[in-house]
C-alpha positions as CSV (number, residue, x, y, z in Angstrom):
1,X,67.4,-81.0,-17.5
2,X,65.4,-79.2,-14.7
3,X,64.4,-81.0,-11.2
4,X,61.1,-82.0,-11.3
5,X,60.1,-79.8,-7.9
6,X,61.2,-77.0,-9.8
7,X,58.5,-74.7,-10.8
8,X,59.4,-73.4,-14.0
9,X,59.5,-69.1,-13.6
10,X,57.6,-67.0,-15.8
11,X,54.7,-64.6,-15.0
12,X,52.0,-66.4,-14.3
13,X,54.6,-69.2,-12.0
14,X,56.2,-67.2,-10.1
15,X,54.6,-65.9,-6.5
16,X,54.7,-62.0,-4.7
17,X,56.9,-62.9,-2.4
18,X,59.7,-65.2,-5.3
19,X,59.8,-62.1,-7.3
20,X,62.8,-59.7,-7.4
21,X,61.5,-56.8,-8.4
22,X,58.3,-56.3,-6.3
23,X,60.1,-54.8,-3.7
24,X,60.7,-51.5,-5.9
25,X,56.9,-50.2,-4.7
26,X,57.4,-50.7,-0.7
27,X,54.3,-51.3,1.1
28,X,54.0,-49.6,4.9
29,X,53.1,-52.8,7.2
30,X,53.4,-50.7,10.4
31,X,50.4,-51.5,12.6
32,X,48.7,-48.3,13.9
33,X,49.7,-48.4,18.1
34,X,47.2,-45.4,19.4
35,X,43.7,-44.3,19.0
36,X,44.4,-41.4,16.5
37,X,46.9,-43.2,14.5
38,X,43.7,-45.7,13.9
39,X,41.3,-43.5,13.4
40,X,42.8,-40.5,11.9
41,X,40.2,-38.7,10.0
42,X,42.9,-37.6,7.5
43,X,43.6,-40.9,6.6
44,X,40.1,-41.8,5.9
45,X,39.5,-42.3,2.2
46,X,37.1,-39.6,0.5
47,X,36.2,-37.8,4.3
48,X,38.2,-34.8,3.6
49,X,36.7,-33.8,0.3
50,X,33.1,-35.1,1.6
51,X,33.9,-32.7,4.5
52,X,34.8,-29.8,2.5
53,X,32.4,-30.0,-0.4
54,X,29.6,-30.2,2.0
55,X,30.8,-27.7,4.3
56,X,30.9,-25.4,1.2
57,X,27.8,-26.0,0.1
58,X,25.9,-25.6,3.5
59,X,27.3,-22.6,4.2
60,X,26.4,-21.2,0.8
61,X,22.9,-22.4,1.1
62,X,22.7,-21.3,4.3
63,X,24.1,-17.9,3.0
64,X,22.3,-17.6,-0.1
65,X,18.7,-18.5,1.7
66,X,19.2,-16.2,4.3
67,X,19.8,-13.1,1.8
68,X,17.7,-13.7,-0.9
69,X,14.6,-14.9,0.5
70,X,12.9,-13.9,3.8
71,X,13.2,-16.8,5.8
72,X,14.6,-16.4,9.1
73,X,18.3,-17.0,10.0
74,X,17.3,-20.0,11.8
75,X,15.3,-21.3,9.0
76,X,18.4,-20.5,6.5
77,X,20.7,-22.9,8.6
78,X,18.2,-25.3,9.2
79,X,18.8,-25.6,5.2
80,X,22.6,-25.0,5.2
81,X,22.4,-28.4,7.6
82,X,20.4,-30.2,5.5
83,X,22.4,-29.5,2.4
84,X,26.0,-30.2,4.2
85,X,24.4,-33.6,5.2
86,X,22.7,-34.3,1.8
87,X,26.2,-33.4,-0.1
88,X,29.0,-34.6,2.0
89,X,26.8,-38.1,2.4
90,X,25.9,-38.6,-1.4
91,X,29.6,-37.2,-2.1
92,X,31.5,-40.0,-0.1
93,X,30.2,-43.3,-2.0
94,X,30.8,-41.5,-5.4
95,X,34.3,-40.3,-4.2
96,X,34.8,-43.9,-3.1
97,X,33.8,-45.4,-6.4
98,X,36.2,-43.3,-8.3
99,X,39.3,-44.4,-6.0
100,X,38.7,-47.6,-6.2
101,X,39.0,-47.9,-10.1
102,X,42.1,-45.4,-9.9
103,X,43.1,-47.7,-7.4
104,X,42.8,-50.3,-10.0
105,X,44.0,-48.4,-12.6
106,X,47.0,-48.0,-10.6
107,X,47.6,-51.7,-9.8
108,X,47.1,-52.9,-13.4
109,X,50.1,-50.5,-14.0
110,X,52.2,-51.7,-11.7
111,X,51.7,-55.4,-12.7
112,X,52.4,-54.3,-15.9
113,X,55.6,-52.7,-14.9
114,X,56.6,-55.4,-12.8
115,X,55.6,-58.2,-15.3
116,X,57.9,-56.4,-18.1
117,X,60.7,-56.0,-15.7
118,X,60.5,-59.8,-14.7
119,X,60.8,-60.3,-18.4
120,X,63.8,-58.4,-18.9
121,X,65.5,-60.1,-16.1
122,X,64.4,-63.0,-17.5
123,X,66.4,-62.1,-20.8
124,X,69.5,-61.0,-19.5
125,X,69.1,-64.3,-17.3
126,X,68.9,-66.8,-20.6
127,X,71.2,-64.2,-22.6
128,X,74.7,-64.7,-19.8
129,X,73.4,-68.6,-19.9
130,X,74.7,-68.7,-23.7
């Protein structure tokens, strides 16, 4: 018979840091130490792809206004700046929204992964006990 202070293992019983197997997706805990390790635009979620879809699409409004109407250049990138701001800022929160569910996606799969691992272990575990 089992100790009483035991907690029985299983899924839903056993904690991150008890289980065997989490360490198979290693997490990087390193602190950032300088300015541009903290704020590295690069590492910013969604900034690169705001940056370059708004960027595109300034510069082809800005482009596109200047040739096929007859506003001046000046007036054209008045409009290429508008449009870079308008894109790249409506862009980022729908970027966002969509990593966050992959991000989700992502973790359900991994619990899933590790949950059937735990239970193989488990197996093997209760198959050498007989």
């Amino acid at each position: 018979m089992s100790n009483s202070n035991e907690k029985p293992k299983g899924l839903a019983n056993t904690s991150i840091t008890e289980n065997e197997n989490i360490n198979l997706y290693p997490i990087d805990t390193k602190e950032p130490t300088t300015f541009w390790e903290r704020y590295n635009p690069s590492k910013i979620p969604c900034f690169k792809d705001s940056l370059i879809y708004g960027i595109g699409s300034g510069v082809g409004v800005t482009f596109f206004t200047n040739i096929f109407t007859s506003k001046t250049p000046m007036k054209a990138a008045d409009f290429g700046v508008l449009t870079f701001l308008l894109v790249a800022g409506a862009y980022w929160p729908i970027c966002n929204y969509n990593k966050q569910v992959q991000d989700r996606k992502i973790k359900m799969v991994m619990d899933a992964q590790i949950a059937e691992m735990n239970r193989k272990s488990q197996e093997n575990k209760d198959q050498t006990k007989q």
